[in-house]
C-alpha positions as CSV (number, residue, x, y, z in Angstrom):
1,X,-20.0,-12.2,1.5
2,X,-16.3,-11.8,0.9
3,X,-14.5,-8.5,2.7
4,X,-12.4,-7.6,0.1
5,X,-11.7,-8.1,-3.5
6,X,-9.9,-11.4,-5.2
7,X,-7.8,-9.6,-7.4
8,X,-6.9,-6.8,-5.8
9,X,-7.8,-7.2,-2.3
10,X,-9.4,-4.3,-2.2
11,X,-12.5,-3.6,0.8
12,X,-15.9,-4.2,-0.2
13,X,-18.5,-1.8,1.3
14,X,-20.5,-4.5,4.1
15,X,-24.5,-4.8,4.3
16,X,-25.6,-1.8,6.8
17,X,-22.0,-0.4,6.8
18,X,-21.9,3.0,8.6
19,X,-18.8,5.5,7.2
20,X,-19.2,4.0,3.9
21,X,-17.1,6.4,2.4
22,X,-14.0,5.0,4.1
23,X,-14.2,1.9,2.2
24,X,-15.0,3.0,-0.9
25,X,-12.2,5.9,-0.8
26,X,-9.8,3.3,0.6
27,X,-10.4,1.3,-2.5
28,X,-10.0,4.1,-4.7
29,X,-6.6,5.1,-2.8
30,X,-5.4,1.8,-3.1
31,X,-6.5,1.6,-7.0
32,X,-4.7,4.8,-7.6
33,X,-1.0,3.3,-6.6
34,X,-1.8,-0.1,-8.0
35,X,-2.8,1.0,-11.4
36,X,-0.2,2.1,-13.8
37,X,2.5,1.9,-10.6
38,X,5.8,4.0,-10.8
39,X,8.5,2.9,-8.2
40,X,11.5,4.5,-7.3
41,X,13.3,1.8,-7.0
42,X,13.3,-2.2,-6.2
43,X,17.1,-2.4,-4.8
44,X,16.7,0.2,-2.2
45,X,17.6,-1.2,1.3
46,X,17.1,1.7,3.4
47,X,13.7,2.7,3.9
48,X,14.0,6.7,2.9
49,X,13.8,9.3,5.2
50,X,11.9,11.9,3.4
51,X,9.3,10.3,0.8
52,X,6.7,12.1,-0.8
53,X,3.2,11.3,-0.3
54,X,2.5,8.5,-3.3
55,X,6.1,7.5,-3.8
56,X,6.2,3.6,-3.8
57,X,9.4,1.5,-3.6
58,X,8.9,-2.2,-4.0
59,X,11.0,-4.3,-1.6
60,X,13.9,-6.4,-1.8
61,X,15.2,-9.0,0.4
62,X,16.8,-7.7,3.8
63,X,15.1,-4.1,3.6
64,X,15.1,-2.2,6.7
65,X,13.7,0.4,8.6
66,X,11.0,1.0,11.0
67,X,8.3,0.4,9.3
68,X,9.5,-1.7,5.9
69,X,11.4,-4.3,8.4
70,X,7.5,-5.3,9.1
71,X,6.7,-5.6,5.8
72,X,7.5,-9.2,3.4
73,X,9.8,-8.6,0.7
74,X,8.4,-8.5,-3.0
75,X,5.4,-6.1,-1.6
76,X,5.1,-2.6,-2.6
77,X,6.0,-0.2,0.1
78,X,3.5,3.0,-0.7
79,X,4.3,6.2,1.0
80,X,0.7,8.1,1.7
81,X,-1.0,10.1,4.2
82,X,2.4,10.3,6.1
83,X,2.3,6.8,6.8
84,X,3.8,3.6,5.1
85,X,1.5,1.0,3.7
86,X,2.6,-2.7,2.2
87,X,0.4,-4.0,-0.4
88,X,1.0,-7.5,-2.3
């Protein structure tokens, strides 16, 4: 059995999974900025220093930053929980 999702890559709860919860609010989480996405911007260069918690910027070639240097450009940089997350 797959981990995740084809489409969206989302986790799949696992046969005898403790903490199921996590997985299926991750999912939901990751649902919630994938569907019907608003982004601030897709020429931004310099990852922010104040974002909100579910502001999303998508990428662009050369962006930098502590944490959206990491991440490939193209990918959605989501702001959430105080932490930044790249999904593709």
């Amino acid at each position: 059995m797959s981990e995740t999702s084809p489409n969206l890559d989302l986790p799949l709860v696992q046969p005898a999974q403790a903490q199921k919860h996590v997985t299926v609010n991750e999912a939901l989480l990751r649902l919630d900025a994938l569907t019907q996405a608003c982004v601030e911007s897709r020429s931004l260069l310099v990852q922010p220093a104040g974002p909100e918690n579910g502001q999303a910027w998508i990428l662009p070639e050369g962006a930098s930053g502590d944490d959206w240097s990491g991440f490939p450009a193209g990918s959605l940089a989501l702001f959430r929980d105080n932490a930044w997350q790249a999904l593709s």
